[in-house]
C-alpha positions in Angstrom: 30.4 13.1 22.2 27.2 15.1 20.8 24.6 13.9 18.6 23.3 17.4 16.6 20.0 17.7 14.4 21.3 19.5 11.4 17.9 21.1 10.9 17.4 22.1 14.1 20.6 22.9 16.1 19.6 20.8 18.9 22.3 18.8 21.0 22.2 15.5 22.9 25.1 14.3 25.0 26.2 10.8 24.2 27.7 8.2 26.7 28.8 4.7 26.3 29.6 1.1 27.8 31.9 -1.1 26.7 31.9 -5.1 25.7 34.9 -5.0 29.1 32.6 -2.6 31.0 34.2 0.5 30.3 32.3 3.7 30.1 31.9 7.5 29.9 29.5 9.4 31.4 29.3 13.0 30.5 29.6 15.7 33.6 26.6 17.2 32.1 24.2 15.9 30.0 22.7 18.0 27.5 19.1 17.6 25.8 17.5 21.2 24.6 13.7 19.0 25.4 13.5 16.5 27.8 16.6 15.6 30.6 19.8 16.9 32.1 21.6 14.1 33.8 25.0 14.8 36.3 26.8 12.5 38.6 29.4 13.5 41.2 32.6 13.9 39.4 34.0 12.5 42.8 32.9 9.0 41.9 35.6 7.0 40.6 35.6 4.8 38.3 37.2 1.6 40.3 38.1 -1.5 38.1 35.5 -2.0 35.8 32.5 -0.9 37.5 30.5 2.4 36.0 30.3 5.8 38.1 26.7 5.9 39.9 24.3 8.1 38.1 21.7 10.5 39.5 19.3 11.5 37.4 17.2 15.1 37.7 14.1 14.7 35.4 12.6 18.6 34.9 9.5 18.4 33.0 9.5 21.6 30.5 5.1 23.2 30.7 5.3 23.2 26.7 2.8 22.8 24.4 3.3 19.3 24.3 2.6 18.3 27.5 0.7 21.0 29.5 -2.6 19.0 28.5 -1.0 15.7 30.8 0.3 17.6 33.2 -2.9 19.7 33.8 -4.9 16.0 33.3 -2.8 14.8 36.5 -3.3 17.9 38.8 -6.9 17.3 38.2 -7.2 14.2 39.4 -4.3 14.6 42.2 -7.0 17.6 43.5 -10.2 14.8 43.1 -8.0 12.4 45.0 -7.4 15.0 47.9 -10.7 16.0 48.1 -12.0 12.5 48.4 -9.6 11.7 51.0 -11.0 14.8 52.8 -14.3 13.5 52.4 -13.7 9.8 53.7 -11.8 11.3 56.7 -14.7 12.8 58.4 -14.3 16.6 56.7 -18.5 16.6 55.9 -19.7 13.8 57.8 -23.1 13.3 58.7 -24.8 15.1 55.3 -26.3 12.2 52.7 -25.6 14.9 49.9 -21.6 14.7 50.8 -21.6 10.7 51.0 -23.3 11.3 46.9 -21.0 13.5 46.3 -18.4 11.2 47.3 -20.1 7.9 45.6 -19.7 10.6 42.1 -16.3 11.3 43.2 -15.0 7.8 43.3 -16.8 6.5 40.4 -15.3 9.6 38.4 -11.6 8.1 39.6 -12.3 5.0 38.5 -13.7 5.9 35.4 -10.5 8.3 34.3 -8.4 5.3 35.3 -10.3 2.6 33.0 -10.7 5.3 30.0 -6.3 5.8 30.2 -4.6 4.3 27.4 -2.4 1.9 28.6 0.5 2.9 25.9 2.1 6.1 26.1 2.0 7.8 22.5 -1.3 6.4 22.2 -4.7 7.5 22.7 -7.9 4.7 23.8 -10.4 4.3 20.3 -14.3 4.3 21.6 -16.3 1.4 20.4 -18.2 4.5 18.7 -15.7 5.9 16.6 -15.3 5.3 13.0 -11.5 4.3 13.3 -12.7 1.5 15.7 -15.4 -0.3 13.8 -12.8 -0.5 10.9 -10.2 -2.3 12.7 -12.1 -4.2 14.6 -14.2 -5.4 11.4 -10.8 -5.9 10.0 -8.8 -7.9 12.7 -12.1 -10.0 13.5 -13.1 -10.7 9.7 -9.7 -12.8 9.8 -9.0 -13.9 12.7 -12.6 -16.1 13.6 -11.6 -18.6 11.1 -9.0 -19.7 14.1 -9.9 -18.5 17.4 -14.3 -17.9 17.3 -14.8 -16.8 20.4 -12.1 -14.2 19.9 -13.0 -10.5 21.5 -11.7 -6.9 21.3 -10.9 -5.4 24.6 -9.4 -1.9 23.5 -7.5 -0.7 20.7 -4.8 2.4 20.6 -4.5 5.0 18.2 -0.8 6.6 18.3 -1.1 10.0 18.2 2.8 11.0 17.1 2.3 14.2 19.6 6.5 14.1 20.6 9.6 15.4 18.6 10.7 11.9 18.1 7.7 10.5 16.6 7.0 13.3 14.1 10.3 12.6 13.2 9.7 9.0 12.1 7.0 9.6 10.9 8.1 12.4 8.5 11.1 9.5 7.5 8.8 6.8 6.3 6.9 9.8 4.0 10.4 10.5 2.9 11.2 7.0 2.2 7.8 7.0 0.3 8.6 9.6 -2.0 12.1 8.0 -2.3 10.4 4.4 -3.4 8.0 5.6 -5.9 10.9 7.6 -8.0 12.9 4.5 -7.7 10.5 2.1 -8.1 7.2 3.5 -9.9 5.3 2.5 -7.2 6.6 2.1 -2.8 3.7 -0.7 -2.7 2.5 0.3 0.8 0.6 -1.7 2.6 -1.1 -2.6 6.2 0.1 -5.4 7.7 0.0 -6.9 11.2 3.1 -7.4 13.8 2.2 -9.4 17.0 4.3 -9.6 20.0 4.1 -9.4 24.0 2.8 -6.5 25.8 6.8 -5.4 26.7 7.4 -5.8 22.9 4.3 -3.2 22.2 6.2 -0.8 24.7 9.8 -0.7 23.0 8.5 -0.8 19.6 6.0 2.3 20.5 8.9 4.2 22.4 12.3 3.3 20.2 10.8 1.6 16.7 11.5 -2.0 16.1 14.6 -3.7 17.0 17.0 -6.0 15.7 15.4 -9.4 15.4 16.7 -12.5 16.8 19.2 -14.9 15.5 19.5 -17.1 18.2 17.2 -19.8 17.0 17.9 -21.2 12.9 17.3 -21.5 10.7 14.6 -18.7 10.3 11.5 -19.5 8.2 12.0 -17.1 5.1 15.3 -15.0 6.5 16.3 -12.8 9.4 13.8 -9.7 9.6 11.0 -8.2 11.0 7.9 -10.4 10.6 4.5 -9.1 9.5 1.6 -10.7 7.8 -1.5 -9.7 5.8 -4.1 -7.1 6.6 -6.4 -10.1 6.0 -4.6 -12.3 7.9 -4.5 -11.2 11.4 -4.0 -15.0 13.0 -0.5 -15.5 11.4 1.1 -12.4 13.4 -1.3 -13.1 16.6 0.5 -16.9 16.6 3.5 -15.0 17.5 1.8 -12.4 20.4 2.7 -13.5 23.9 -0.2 -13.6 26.3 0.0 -11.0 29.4 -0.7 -11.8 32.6 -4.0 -10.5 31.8 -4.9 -13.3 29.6 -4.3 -10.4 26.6 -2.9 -10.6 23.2 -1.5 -7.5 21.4 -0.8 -7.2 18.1 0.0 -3.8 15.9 -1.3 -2.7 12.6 1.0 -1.4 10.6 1.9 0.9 7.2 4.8 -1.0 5.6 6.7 -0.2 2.6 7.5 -3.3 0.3 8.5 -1.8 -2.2 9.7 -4.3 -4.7 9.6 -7.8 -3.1 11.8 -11.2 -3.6 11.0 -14.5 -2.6 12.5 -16.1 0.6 13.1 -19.7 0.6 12.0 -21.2 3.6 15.2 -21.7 6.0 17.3 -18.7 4.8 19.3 -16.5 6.8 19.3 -13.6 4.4 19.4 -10.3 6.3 19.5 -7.7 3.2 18.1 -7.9 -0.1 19.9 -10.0 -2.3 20.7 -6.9 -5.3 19.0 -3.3 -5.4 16.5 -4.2 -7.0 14.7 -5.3 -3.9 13.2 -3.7 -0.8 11.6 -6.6 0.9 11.2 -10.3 1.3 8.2 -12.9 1.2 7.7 -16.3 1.8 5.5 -16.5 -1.9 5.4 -13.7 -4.8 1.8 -15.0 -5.1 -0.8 -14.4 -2.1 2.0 -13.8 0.5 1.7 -14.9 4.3 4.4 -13.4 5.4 6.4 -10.2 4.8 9.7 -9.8 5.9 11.4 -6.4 6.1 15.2 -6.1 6.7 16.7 -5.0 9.2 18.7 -2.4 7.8 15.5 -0.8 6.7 13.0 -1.8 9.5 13.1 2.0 10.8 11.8 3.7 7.5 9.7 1.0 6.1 7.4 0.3 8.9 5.2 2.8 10.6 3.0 1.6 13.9 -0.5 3.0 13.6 -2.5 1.0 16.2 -2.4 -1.9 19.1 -5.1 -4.2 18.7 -5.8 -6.1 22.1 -7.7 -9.5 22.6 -8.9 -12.3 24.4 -9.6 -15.6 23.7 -11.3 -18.5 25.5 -7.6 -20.4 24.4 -5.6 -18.0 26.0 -4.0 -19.4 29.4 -3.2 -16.5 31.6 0.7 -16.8 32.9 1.1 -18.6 29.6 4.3 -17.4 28.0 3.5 -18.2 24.6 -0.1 -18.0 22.6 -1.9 -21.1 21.3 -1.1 -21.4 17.5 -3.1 -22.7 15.3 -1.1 -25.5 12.4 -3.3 -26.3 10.0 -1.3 -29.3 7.9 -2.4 -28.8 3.9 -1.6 -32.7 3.5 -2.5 -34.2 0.3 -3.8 -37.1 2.1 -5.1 -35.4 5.4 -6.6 -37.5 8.1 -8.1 -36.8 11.7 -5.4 -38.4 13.4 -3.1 -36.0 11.4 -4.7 -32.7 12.2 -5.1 -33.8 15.7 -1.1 -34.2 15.8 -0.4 -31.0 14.1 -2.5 -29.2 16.4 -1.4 -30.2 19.4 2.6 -29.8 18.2 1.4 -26.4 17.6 0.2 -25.6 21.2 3.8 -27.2 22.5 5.8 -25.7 20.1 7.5 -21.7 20.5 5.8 -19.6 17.9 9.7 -19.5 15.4 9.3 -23.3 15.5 5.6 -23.1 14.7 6.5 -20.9 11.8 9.2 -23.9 10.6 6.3 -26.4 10.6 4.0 -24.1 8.5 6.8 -23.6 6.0 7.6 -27.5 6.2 3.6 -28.5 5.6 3.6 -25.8 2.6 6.4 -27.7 0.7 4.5 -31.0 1.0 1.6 -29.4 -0.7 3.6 -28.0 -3.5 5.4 -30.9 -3.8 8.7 -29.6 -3.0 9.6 -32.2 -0.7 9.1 -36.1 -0.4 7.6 -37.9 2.4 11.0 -39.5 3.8 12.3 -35.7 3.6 9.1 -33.9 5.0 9.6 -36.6 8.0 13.0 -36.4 8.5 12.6 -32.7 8.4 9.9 -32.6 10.9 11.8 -34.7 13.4 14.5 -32.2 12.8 12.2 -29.1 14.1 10.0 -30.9 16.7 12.5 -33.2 18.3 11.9 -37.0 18.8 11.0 -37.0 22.2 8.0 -34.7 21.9 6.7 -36.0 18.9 6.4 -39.3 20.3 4.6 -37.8 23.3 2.6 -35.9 21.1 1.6 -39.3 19.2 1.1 -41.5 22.3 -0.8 -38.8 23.7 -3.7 -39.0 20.6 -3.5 -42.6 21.0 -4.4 -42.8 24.9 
């Protein structure tokens, strides 16, 4: 099996694996750019276990990558002359041990400047593109976490054949929207996730959500809030075991949008004439885009990391912040609503915001918003919760 770009000519071999564990492994695997993979045709398949596979990587000195590879010979050649330095090669001379003292501090400064995603490059607190997004991610998210602070933020710089690619799609789809539509209605919008999520989504594009937990809170998508409201998507960012959140700005394409009701498990517009969903048609908190179009309607275009004096390093989850809109709202009640929101995970969070929001409008009584809320939290932890505020 080959996958060929039509535009191009280029080839990819294509194996598979089975729901029984059944599989095919090409003899040779062909990619014009990057990899040729072979295995011993001897191997044989026994039962339903898969051939072993060695892989040969050969790195190709093109234009895309001569710059990395000519980065990491530098500093291979500063690491090898240090090491001849420390082992005694000049010893005895006070302008070899500064020498060495510049040396090491030159390592360690390559290695703190790195960017810590691939297909990204580090933003200076100088630059132009910095202040922006930091002014922007702060402005909003203060009015929940105030001690809130920037570590670093990545550019992606769309260098590789891939990512030109996808990018060149969502410009399509663009161009698409706006003769369909009048208008795509692009916007920014924030996606949080865990440091491993930042990874896949940089290096494949989003994946398919998941439906594991319902109901969802306005349908099965991809989540993303606001430009102004930065705290809604960090809820959902896992801390690292750096005591790090991440969450990634993004270009998305709503197109023309249709209201979600909270609880839904839509996974595609409900006619054509809608791209996207939201959880209100007025002053939206949440966009969701579908998963059928979550690789042309969203383009990454940076990874906003943060600390937080509420961040728990080793914590799985983030500390969200409820805020209950109650028409009668007491101390006691906001104290309860907080702390279910630092127990809860972040989908069940998202439940309780929905569930406090149709209070407020009035869409549900008191007996239901109760019966409801005993439905998402669970009995046994909201009575902890409640003895716990009461001492």
């Amino acid at each position: 099996m080959l996958e060929i770009q039509f535009d191009s000519g280029d080839e990819k071999s294509i194996a598979w694996i089975d729901v029984k564990g059944k599989c095919f492994f090409p003899k040779v695997f062909v990619n014009s750019s990057e990899a040729f993979v072979s295995y011993d045709r001897n191997e044989e398949i026994l039962g339903n276990k898969c051939p072993k596979i060695e892989i040969e990587v050969k790195i190709l000195e093109d234009s895309d990558n001569l710059d990395s590879l000519s980065g990491k010979r530098k500093r291979v050649s500063e690491e090898i002359e240090v090491e001849q330095i420390e082992r005694g090669k000049s010893e005895g001379s006070s302008s070899n041990v500064r020498n060495l003292d510049a040396k090491r501090r030159q390592i360690v400064a390559n290695e703190v400047d790195k960017a810590r995603w691939e297909k990204t490059k580090l933003l200076n607190e100088g630059e132009k593109e910095y202040t922006i997004v930091k002014n922007l991610f702060l402005s909003g998210l203060r009015s929940e976490e105030t001690d809130a602070t920037i570590t670093r933020i990545h550019q992606c710089t769309r260098t590789g054949v891939l990512d030109k690619a996808r990018y060149e799609v969502f410009m399509k789809q663009m161009e698409i929207m706006k003769k369909a539509r009048g208008d795509a209605n692009m916007v920014f919008a924030w996606h949080g996730t865990s440091a491993e999520g930042v990874d896949s989504i940089l290096a494949h594009g989003f994946g398919m959500p998941d439906q594991v937990q319902t109901p969802r809170p306005h349908g099965v998508g991809v989540y993303l809030s606001p430009a102004k409201l930065p705290h809604i998507s960090a809820m959902m960012s896992d801390i690292d075991d750096n005591g790090e959140k991440h969450v990634i700005l993004c270009r998305v394409l709503l197109g023309k949008c249709e209201k979600i009701e909270a609880g839904s498990n839509q996974k595609l517009p409900s006619s054509l004439d809608f791209d996207t969903g939201v959880d209100q048609l007025t002053d939206p908190k949440w966009y969701v885009v579908w998963p059928t179009n979550m690789s042309t309607h969203i383009l990454p275009e940076l990874v906003v990391s943060y600390k937080s004096a509420n961040h728990v390093q080793g914590q799985v989850t983030g500390t969200p912040c409820v805020k209950l809109d109650s028409p009668v709202p007491s101390p006691f009640v906001a104290k309860l609503f907080a702390k279910l929101g630092r127990s809860l995970p972040p989908l069940k969070v998202l439940q309780l915001q929905t569930l406090c929001g149709s209070l407020k409008d009035g869409k549900v009584g008191k007996d239901m918003f109760m019966e409801q809320l005993r439905s998402v939290v669970g009995d046994e932890m909201l009575r902890s919760a409640i003895n716990e505020i009461r001492g």
